[in-house]
C-alpha positions in Angstrom: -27.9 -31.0 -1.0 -24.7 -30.5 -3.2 -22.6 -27.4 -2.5 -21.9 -25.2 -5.6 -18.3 -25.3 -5.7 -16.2 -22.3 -7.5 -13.0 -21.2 -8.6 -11.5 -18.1 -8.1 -9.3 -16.4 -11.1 -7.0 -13.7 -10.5 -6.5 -11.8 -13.5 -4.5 -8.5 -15.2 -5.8 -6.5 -18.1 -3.2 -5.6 -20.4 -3.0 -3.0 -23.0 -1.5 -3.9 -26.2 1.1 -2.2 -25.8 2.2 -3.6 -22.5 1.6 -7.3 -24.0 4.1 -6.7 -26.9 6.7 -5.1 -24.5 7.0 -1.8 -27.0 5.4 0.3 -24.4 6.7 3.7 -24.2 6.4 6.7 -21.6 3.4 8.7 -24.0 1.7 4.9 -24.8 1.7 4.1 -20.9 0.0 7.5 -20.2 -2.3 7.3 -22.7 -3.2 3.7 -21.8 -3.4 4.2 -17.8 -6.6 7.5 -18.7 -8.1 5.0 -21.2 -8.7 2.3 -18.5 -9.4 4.5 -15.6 -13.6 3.8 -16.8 -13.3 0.3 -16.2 -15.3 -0.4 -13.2 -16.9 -4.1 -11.8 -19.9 -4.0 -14.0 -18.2 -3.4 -17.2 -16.0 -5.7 -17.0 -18.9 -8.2 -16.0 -20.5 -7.5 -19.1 -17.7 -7.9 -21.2 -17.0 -11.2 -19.6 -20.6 -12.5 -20.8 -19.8 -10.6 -24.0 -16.3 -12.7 -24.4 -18.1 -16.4 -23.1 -21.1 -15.9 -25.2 -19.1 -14.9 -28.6 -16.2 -17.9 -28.0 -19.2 -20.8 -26.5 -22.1 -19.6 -27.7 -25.9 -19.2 -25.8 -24.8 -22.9 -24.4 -21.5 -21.9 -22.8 -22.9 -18.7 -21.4 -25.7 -20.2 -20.2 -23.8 -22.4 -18.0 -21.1 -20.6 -16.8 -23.4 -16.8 -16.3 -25.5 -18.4 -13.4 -22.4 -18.0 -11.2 -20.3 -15.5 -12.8 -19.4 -12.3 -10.0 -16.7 -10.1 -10.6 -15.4 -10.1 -6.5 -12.4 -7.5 -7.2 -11.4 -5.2 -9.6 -8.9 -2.1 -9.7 -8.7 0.5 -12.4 -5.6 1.7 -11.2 -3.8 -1.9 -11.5 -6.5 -3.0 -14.4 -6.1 -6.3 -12.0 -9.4 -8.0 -10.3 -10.6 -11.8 -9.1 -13.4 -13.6 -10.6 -15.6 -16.1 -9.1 -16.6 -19.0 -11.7 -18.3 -22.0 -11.1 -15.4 -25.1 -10.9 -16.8 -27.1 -14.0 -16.5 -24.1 -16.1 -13.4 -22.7 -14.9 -11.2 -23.3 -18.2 -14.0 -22.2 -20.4 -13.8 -18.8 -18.1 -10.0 -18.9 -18.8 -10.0 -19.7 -22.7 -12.5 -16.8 -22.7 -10.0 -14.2 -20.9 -7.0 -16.0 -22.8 -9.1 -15.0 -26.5 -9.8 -11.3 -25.6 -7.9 -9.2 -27.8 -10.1 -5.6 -27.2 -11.8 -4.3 -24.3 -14.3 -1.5 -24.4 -13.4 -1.0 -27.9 -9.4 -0.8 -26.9 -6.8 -3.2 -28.0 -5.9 -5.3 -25.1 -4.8 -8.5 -23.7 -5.9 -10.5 -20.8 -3.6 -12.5 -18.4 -4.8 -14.9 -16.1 -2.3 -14.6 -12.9 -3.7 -17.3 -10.6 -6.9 -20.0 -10.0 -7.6 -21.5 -6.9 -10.2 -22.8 -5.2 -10.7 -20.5 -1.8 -10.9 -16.4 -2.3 -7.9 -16.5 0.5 -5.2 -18.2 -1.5 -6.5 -15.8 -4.8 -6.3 -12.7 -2.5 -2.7 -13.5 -1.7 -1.5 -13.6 -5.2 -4.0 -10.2 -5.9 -1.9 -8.5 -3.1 1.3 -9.9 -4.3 0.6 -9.1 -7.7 -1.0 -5.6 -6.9 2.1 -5.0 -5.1 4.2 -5.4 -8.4 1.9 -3.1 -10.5 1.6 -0.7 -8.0 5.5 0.0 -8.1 5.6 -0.9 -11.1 3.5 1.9 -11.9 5.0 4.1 -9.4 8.4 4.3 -11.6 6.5 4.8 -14.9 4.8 7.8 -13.2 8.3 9.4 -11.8 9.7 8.6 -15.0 6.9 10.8 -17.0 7.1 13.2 -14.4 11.2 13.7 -15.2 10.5 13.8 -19.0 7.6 15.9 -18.0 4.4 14.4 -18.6 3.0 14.0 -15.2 3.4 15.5 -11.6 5.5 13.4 -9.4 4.2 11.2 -6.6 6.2 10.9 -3.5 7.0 7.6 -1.9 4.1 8.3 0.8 1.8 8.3 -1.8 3.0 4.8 -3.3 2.7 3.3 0.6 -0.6 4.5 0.7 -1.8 3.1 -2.7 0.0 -0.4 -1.6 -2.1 -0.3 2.0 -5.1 1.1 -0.2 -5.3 -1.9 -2.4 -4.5 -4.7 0.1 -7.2 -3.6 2.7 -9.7 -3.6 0.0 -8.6 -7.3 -1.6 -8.7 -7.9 2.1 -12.3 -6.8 2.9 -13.5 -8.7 0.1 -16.5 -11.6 1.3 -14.4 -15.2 2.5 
């Protein structure tokens, strides 16, 4: 018997916006609601949608088998895939040509691939960590020009402990 052997890719949606660095405090708002639908299965689907368009039936055939979406967060439009190892560029050259998800203009950044869920959970958390406040400012900055209500600090440790205890509890 041959063990299936995977890779694990850590990745960050995007919006275009973000990607060209001409993001502003209405754009970041605007982006942040349009994402919050994104959930596991849609961005399985689109996944298969983006293999099967850039490789064809052939490519999707080979890499769907054992394509799962292990993590993903609408909040930090970050999540971890597990791909099968032979196919793990193909996966990544797939994510790399996205230009629209869910009929939004976006881009897709793969963060890290490794080959064990615990060293790709480390760089989720330490990435999640850098969205998270990164996120935390834009929202204190709409909330001064008056866009948003202001979240206290307590509410970005809770997010930070929310989102590493469910990368956490994710299957090893």
């Amino acid at each position: 018997m041959v063990r299936l052997k995977n890779r694990y890719i850590c990745f960050e949606l995007q919006s275009q916006t973000q990607a060209d660095g001409t993001d502003s405090l209405e754009r970041a708002a605007a982006s942040q609601r349009s994402h919050e639908a994104l959930s596991t299965r849609t961005i399985h689907a689109f996944v298969r949608e983006q293999i099967k368009l850039n490789f064809g039936d052939s490519g999707a055939g080979l890499v769907l088998s054992g394509l799962q979406v292990k993590y993903f967060s609408s909040q930090t439009r970050m999540g971890i895939l597990r791909v099968p190892r032979d196919h793990c560029q193909m996966v990544s050259a797939a994510l790399a040509l996205t230009t629209m998800v869910s009929k939004r203009p976006c881009n897709i950044r793969v963060r890290h691939v490794s080959g064990t869920i615990k060293k790709c959970q480390r760089a989720a958390i330490r990435t999640d960590r850098e969205l998270i406040v990164v996120w935390h400012l834009k929202q204190q900055a709409l909330a001064k020009a008056g866009a948003a209500t202001i979240t206290g600090d307590h509410a970005l440790q809770t997010m930070l402990k929310e989102s590493e205890s469910q990368i956490s509890a994710l299957e090893i």
